[in-house]
C-alpha positions in Angstrom: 20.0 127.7 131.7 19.5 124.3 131.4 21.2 122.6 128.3 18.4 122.5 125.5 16.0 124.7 127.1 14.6 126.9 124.8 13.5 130.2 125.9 10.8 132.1 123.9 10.0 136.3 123.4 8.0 138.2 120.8 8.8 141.3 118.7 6.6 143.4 117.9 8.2 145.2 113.9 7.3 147.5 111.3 5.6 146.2 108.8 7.9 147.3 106.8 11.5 145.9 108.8 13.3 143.4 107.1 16.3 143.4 109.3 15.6 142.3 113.2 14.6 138.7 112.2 18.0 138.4 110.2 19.9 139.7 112.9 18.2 137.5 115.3 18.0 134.1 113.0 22.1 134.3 112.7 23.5 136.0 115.3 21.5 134.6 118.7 22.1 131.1 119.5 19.4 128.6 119.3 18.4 128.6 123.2 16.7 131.8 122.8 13.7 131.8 120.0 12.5 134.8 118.8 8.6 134.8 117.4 7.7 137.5 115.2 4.6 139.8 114.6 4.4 143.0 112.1 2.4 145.8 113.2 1.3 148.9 110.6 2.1 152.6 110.5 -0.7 154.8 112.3 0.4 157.4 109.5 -1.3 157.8 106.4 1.6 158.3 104.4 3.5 155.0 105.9 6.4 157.4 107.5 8.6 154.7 109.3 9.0 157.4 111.8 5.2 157.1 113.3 4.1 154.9 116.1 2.6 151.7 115.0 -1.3 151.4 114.9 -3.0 150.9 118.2 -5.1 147.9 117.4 -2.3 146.4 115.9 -0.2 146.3 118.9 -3.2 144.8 121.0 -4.1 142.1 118.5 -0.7 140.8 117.6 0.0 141.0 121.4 -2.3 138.5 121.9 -1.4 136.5 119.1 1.9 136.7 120.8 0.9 135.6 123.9 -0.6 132.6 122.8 2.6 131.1 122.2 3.5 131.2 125.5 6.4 133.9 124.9 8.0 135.2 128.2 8.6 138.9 127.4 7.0 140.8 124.2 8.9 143.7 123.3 8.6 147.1 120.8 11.4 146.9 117.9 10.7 150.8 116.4 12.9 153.2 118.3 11.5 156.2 116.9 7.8 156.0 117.8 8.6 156.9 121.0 10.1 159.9 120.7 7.4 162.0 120.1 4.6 161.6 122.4 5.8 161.4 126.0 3.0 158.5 126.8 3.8 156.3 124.1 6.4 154.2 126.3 3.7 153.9 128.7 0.7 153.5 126.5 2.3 150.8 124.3 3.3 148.7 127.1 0.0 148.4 128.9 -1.5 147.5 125.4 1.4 144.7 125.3 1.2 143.8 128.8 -2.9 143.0 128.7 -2.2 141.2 125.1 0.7 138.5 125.6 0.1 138.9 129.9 3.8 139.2 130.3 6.5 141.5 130.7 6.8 144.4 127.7 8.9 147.5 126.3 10.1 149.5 124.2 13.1 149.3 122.1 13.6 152.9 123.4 13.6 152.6 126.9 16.1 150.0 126.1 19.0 151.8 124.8 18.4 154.2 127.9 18.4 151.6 129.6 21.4 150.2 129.2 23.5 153.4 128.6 22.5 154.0 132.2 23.4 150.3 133.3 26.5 151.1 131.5 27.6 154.1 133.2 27.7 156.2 130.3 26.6 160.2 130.3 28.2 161.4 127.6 27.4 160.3 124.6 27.1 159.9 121.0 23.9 159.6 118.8 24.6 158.2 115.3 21.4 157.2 113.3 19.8 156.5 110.3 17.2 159.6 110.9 16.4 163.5 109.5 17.7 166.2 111.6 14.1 166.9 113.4 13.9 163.2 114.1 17.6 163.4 116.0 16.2 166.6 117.7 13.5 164.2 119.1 16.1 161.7 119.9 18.4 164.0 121.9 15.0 165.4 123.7 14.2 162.1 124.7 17.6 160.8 125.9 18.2 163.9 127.8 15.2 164.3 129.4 14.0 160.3 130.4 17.6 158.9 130.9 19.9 161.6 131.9 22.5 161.4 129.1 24.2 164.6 127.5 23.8 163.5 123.6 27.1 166.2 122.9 27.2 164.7 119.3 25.0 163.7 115.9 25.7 162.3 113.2 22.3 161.5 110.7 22.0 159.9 107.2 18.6 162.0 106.3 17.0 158.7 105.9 13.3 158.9 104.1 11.7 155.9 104.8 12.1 152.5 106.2 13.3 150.8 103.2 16.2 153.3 102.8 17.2 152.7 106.1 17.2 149.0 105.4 19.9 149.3 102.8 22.1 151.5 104.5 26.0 149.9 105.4 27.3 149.7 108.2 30.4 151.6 107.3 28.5 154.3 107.0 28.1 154.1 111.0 32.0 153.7 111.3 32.8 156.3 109.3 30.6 158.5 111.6 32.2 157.2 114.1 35.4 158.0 113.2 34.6 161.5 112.0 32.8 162.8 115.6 34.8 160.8 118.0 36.7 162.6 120.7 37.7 162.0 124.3 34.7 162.8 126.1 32.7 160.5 123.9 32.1 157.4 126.4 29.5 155.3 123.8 27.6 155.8 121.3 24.4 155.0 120.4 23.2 153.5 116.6 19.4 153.6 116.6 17.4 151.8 114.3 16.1 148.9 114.0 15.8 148.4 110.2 19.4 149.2 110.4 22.0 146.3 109.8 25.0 146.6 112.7 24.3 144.2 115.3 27.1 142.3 113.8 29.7 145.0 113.3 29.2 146.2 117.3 32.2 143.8 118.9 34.7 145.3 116.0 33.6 148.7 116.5 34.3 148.3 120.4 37.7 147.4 119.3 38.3 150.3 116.9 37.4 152.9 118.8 37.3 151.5 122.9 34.1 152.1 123.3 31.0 150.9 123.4 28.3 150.4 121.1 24.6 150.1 121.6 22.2 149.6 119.1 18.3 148.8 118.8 18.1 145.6 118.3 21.3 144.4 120.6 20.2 146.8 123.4 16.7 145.1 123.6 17.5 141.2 123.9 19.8 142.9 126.6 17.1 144.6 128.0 14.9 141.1 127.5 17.4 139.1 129.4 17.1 141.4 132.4 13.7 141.0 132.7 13.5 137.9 132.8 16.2 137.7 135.5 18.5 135.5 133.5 22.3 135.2 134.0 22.5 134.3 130.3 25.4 136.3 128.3 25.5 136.3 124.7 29.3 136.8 123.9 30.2 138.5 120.5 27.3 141.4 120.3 29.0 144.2 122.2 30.0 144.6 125.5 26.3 145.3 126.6 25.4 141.4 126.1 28.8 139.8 127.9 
């Protein structure tokens, strides 16, 4: 793009994330601005594991839109993993809102484990053993990929998954990884590893996709841009 262009989107988060607009703030550089709206749990109980409140994603579409974003896009992996119309559902709500292009964060990370070329991979996530079942049935049956390993960390709410390491994503790594392991997948996007992804890559020759990296990936292409953002995996160079 043209020096000192600045190219705008809109996330859609959790009321309850405290982590995508820290990864984005530091680690993108300032031609692409990210513009923030927080959208609340449909669940009574606040599980950070239910879809975001319907109205929620409507209005704050719209409030998106009126900054004259270019793409509006879903930053909560696991709501979509357990209604097969929420993919589809969300993004018309986000499309008629901001009147631009929209997603999910997980059709994202399918995605671009399918632009990849990867099949076989590995799922290594924040979540509770029923929402990794979800995860694999998703992956499996939208995308194509063979999930042939998990690794979960049981976590309870949003918060928890907020102050979870890093390392505890390497050390799964390290502990599943075999040869017919060709990625893996970190999902989350209250996790923190956007900036651990180019090591890992290194460590184990492989890559690394994770919510938050996969959708400005997944951003860029829709908006048909040649832009690469170096340093963030090999997904984003």
């Amino acid at each position: 793009m043209p020096q000192g262009t600045i190219r705008h989107f809109g996330v859609l988060i959790p009321s309850t994330n405290t982590t995508v607009e820290t990864e984005y703030s530091r680690l993108l550089p300032p031609e692409w601005q990210a513009h923030y709206a927080r959208v609340k749990s449909a669940s009574i109980d606040g599980s950070p594991f239910s879809p975001p409140l319907d109205a929620d994603v409507a209005y704050q579409s719209r409030m998106l839109g009126t900054a004259r974003v270019e793409a509006v896009f879903l930053v909560q992996t696991s709501a979509s993993l357990f209604t097969d119309d929420f993919d589809a559902a969300s993004m018309r709500r986000m499309d008629a809102g901001a009147g631009v292009p929209s997603f999910t964060s997980a059709m994202a990370i399918g995605e671009a484990m399918n632009a990849l070329g990867t099949k076989r991979v590995a799922l290594v996530s924040p979540y509770s053993i029923p929402v990794n079942a979800s995860a694999k049935r998703y992956y499996e049956g939208r995308y194509g990929l063979d999930i042939v390993a998990i690794e979960g960390f049981a976590a309870t709410d949003s918060y928890a998954i907020g102050n979870l390491g890093p390392e505890m994503a390497r050390d799964a790594f390290a502990r599943i990884d075999r040869p017919e392991i060709e990625a893996f997948i970190v999902p989350g996007g209250n996790f923190p590893t956007m900036a651990s992804i180019a090591g890992w890559e290194r460590e184990f020759n492989k890559p690394v996709v994770t919510t938050n990296q996969a959708a400005l990936w997944a951003m860029l292409r829709r908006l048909n841009t040649p832009d690469r953002i170096p340093g963030l995996g090999r997904l984003l160079e």
